[in-house]
C-alpha positions in Angstrom: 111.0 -127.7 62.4 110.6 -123.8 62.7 108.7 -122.5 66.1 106.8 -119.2 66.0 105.1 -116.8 68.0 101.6 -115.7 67.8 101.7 -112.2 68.6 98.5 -109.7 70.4 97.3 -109.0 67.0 97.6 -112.6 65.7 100.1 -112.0 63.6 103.1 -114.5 63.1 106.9 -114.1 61.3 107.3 -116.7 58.7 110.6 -117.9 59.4 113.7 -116.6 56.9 114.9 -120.5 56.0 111.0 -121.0 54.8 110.5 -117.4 52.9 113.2 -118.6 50.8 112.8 -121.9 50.3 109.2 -121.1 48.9 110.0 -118.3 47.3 107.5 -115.5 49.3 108.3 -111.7 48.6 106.5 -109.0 50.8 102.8 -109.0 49.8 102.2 -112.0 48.2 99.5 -113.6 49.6 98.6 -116.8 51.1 95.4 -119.0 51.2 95.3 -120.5 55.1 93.5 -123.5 55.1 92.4 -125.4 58.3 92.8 -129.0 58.4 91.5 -130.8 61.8 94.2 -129.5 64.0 96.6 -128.3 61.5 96.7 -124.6 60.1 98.6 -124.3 56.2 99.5 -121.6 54.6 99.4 -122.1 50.7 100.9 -119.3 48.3 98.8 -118.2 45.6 100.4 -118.1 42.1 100.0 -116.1 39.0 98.1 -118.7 36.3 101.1 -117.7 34.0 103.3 -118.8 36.3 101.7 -122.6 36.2 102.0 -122.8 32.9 103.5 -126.2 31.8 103.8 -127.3 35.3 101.9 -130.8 34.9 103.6 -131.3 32.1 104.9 -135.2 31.7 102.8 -135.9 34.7 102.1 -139.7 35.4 97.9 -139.9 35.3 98.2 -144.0 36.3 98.1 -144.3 39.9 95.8 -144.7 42.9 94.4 -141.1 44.8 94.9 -140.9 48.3 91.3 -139.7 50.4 91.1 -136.5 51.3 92.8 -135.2 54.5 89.1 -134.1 56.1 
């Protein structure tokens, strides 16, 4: 697990390993979404670009409750 550092303008460095696991280029954004005691950072995608991707998806199973 990465560390960072919150810096005087609240700014942090997402760490290199992460930026190109997921695939982030300089000014894509991000939605940050605050769960309990956990902060997540969830890159926003062109709608072409989810084209297709539920595609084959299994519908038959039980949903997990929601993380609030």
């Amino acid at each position: 697990m990465d560390t960072v550092t919150i810096s005087p303008k609240y700014q942090v460095v997402i760490p290199q390993r992460i930026r190109k696991a997921m695939q982030l280029v300089p000014g894509q954004k991000v939605q940050v979404v605050l769960y309990g005691n956990r902060i997540e950072l969830v890159p926003e995608k062109n709608i072409k670009e989810m084209r297709g991707f539920l595609k084959g998806i299994n519908t038959e199973f039980q949903r997990e409750g929601d993380k609030v």
